[in-house]
C-alpha positions as CSV (number, residue, x, y, z in Angstrom):
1,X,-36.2,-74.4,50.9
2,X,-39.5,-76.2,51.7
3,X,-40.9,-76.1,48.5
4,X,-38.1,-78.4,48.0
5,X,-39.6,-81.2,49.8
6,X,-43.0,-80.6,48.6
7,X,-42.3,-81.7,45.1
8,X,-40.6,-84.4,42.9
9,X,-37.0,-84.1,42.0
10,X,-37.8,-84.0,38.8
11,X,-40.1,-80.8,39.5
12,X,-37.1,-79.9,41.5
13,X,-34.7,-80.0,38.6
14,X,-37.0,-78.1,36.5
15,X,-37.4,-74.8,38.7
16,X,-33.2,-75.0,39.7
17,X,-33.1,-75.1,35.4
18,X,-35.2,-72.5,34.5
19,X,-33.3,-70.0,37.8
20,X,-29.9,-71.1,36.6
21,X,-30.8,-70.6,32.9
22,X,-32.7,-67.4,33.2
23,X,-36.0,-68.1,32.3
24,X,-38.6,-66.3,33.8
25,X,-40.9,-68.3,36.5
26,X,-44.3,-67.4,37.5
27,X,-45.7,-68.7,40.8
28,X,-49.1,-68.8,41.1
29,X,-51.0,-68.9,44.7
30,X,-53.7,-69.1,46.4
31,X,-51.9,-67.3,49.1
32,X,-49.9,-63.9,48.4
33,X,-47.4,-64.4,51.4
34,X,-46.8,-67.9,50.5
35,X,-45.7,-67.0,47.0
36,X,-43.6,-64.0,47.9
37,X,-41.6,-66.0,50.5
38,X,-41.0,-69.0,48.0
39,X,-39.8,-66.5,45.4
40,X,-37.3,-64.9,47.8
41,X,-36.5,-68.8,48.1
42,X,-35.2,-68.9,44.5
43,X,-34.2,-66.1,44.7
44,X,-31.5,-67.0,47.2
45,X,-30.7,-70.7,45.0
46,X,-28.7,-68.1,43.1
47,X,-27.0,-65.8,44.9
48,X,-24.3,-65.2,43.2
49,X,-26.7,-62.7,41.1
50,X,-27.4,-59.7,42.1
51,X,-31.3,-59.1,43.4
52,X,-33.4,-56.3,42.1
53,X,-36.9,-56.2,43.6
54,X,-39.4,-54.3,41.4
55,X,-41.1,-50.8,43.3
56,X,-38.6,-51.2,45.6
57,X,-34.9,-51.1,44.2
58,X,-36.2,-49.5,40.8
59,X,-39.4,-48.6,39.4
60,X,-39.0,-46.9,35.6
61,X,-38.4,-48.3,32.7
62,X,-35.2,-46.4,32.3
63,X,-33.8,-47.9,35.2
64,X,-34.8,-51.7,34.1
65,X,-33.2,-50.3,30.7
66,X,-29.8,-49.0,33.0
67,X,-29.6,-52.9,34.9
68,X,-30.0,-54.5,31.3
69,X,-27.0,-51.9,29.5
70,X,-24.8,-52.3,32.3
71,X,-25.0,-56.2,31.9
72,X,-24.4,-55.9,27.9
73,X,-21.2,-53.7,28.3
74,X,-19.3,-54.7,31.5
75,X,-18.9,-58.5,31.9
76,X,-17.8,-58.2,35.2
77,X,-20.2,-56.6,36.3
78,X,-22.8,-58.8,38.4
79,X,-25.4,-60.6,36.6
80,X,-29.1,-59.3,37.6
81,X,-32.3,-61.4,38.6
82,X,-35.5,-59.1,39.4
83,X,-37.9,-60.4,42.1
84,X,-41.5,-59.3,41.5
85,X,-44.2,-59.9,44.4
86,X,-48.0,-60.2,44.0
87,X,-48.9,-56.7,44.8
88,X,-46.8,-55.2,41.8
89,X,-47.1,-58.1,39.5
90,X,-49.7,-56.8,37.3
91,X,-48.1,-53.4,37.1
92,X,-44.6,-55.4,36.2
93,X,-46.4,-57.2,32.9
94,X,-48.1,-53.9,31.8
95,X,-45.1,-52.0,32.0
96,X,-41.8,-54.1,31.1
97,X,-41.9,-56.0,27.6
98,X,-38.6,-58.4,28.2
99,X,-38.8,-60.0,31.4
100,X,-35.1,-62.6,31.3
101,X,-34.3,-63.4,34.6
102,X,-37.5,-62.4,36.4
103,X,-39.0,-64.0,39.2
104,X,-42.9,-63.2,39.5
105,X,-45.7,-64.2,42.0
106,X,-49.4,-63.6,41.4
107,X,-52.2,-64.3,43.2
108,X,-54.6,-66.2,41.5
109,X,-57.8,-64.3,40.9
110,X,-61.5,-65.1,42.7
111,X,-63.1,-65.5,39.4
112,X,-61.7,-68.1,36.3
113,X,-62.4,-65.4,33.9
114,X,-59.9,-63.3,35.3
115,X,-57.6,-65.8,35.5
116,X,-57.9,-66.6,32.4
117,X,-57.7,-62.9,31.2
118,X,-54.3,-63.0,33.0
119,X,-52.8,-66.4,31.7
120,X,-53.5,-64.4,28.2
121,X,-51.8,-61.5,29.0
122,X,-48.9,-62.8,30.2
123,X,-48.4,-65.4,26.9
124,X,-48.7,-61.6,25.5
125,X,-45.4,-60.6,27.2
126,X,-43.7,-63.9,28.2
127,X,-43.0,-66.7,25.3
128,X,-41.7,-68.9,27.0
129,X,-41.1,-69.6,31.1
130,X,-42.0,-71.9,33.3
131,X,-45.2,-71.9,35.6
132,X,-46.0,-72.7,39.0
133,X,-49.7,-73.3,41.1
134,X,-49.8,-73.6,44.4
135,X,-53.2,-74.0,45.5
136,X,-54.3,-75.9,48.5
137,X,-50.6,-76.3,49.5
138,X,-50.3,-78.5,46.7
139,X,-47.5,-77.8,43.9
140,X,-48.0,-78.2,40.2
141,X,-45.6,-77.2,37.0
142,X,-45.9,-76.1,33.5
143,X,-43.4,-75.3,30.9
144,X,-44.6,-72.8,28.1
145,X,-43.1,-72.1,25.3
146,X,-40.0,-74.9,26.1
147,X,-39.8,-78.6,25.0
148,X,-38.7,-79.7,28.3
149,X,-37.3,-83.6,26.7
150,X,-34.9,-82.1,25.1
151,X,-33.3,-80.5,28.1
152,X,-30.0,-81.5,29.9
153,X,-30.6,-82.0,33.2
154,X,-28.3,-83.6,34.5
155,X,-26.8,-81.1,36.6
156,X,-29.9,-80.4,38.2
157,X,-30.2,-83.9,39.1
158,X,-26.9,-84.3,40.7
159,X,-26.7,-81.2,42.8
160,X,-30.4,-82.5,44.2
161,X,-28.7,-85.8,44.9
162,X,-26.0,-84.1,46.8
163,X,-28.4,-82.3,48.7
164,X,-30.5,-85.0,49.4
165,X,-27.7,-87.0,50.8
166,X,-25.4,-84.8,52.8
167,X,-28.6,-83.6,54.5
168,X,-28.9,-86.7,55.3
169,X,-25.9,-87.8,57.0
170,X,-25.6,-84.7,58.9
171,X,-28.5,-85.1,60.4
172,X,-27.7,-88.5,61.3
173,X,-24.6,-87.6,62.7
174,X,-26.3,-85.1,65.1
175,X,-28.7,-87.3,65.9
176,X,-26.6,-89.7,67.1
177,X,-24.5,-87.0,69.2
178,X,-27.4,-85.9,70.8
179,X,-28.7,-90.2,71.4
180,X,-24.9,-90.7,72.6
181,X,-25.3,-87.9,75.6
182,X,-29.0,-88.4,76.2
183,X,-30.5,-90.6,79.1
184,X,-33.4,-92.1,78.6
185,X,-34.1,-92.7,82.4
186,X,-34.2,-89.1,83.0
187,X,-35.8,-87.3,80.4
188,X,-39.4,-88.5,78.9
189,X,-40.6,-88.9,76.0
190,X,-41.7,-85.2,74.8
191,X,-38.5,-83.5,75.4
192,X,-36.8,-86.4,73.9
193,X,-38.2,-86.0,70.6
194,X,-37.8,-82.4,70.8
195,X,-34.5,-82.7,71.3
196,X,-33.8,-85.2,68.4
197,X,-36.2,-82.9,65.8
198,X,-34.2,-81.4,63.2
199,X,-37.0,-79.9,61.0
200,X,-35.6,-76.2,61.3
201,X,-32.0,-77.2,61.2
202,X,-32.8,-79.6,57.9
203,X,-34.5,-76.5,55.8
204,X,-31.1,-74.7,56.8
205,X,-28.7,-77.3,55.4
206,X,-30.9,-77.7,52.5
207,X,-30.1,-74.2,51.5
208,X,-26.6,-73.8,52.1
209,X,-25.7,-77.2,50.5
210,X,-28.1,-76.1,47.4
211,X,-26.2,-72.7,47.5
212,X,-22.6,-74.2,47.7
213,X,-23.4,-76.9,44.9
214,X,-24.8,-74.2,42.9
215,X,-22.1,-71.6,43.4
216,X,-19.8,-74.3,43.0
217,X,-21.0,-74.4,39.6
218,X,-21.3,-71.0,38.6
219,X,-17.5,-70.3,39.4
220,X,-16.4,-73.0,37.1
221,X,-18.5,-71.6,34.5
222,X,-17.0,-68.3,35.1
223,X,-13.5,-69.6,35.4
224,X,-14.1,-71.0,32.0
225,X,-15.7,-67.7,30.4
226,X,-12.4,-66.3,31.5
227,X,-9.7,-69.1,30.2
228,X,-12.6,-68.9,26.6
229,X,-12.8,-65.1,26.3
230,X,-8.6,-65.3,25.9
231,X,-8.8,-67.7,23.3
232,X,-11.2,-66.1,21.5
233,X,-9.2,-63.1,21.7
234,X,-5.9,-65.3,20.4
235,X,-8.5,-66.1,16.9
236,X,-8.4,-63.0,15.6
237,X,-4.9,-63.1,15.5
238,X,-5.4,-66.2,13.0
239,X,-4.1,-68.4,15.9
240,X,-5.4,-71.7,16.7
241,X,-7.5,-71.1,19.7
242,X,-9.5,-74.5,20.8
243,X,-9.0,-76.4,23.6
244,X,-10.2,-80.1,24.3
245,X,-13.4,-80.4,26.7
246,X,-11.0,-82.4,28.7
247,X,-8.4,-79.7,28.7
248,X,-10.7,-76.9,29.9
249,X,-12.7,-78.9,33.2
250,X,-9.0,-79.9,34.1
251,X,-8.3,-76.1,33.6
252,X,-11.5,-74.9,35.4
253,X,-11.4,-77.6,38.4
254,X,-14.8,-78.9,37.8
255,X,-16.3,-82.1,36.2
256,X,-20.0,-81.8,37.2
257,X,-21.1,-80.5,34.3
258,X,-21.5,-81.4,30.7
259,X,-19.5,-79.1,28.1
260,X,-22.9,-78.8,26.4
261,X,-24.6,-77.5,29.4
262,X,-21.4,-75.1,30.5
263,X,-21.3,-73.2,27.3
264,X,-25.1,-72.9,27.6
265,X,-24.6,-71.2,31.1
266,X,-22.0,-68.9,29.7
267,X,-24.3,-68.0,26.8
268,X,-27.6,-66.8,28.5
269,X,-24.8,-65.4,31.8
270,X,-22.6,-63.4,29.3
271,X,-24.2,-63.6,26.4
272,X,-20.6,-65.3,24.3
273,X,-21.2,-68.5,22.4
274,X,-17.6,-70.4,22.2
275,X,-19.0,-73.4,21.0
276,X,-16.5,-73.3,18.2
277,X,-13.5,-72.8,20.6
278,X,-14.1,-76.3,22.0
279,X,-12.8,-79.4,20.8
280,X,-15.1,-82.5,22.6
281,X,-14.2,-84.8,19.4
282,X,-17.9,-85.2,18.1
283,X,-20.2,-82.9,16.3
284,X,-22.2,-81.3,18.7
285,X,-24.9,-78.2,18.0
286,X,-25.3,-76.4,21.6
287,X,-26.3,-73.1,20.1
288,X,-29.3,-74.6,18.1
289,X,-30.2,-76.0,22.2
290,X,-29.3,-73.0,23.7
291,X,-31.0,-70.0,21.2
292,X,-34.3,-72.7,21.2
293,X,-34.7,-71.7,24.9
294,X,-35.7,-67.7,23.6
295,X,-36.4,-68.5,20.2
């Protein structure tokens, strides 16, 4: 996850967003192989969704048509995410007209013209999504279509601190290991730093504490889809269905998130809204939030 470090965790919290919530993100680059190996990146934040890469795993529109059908009338099955590189972008945009949950890289054209051409075509298409530059190995973002003040990010912000900070101490506690066994009479100074350089090891922790905090996450949410879809089904039988916020994350084992920002997961990952089977004691209007993001 180098990207990762590159930017701020605000940045940060903005891309894990826009993955976790579906929006579409657009990486622009300087460099083709760059962009293609950050979008297999995000595309791994999420894991728990199954990956689709366009001309290689399906090509026609029927089959996009299939992957979005199958996700309307199975709720069990697994939730797609299609990852696009640069060499099929272009195609991707003139033939698809809904892109949820799409992942695309483009190389940025030699000429502004052309890039501007582009930037029009896709606001064509794509409403709303968030963009990324990287030029120059420098990283910049841009939300379209998406008031990002209004957004609960909280989330985001916690499961960066997490990562931030167990990274930390493990590498401290290897490093200290390694300082415990080491003798500085014997080895010099090159092999000693070698030794005690992490940089590999800290990308790999990065990802699987990103991965666990995320999945950690998504289960809860899907825990609660499961509890919510039962009650939902005890309404129609004119019974009284909600449950207190306090209730359900008790129910579900998690606590990380908002109730606001669970039933917005479990609207854009199942498409259900039970905002009115949840009691949190205050007035609250999460599907206003939530629809706002596709408009």
């Amino acid at each position: 996850m180098k990207i990762i470090e590159k930017i701020s965790k605000s940045e940060a919290a903005l891309i894990l967003f826009s993955i976790l919530n579906r929006i579409p993100v657009i990486i622009f680059g300087d460099n083709s192989d760059e962009v293609n190996d950050i979008l297999i990146e995000f595309s791994e934040m999420v894991n728990f969704r199954k990956e689709f890469v366009f001309y290689t795993d399906f090509i026609s529109n029927d089959e996009y048509e299939y992957l979005i059908q199958n996700e309307n009338i199975d709720f069990n099955s697994q939730r797609f995410l299609v990852r696009c590189p640069c060499s099929v972008s272009i195609k991707a945009l003139n033939q698809f007209n809904e892109f949820k949950s799409w992942l695309i890289g483009f190389e940025i054209p030699l000429h502004r013209k052309d890039f501007l051409h582009l930037q029009d075509l896709i606001l064509v298409k794509i409403k709303k999504y968030l963009s990324i530059y990287l030029i120059q190995n420098k990283v910049s973002l841009k939300f379209h279509g998406i008031n990002k003040k209004g957004l609960d990010l909280s989330l985001e912000y916690k499961i960066l601190q997490d990562i931030f900070e167990n990274t930390e101490k493990a590498i401290i506690k290897m490093k200290r290991v390694l300082q415990e066994k080491m003798n500085s009479e014997i080895l010099n100074d090159d092999l000693t730093n070698t030794l005690l350089d992490f940089t590999n090891e800290k990308q790999i922790l990065i990802k699987n504490i990103l991965q666990k905090e995320v999945q950690d996450f998504y289960y809860g949410a899907k825990r609660a889809f499961f509890i919510l879809t039962k009650l939902n089904l005890l309404k129609t039988f004119d019974i009284d269905a909600k449950i207190g916020t306090k209730t359900l994350f008790e129910t579900i084992s998690y606590y990380d998130a908002s109730i606001e920002r669970l039933l917005n997961f479990i609207f854009n990952e199942w498409g259900e809204n039970f905002l009115d089977l949840v009691d949190d004691g205050k007035k609250t209007n999460v599907l206003d939030s939530i629809q706002s993001l596709w408009g």
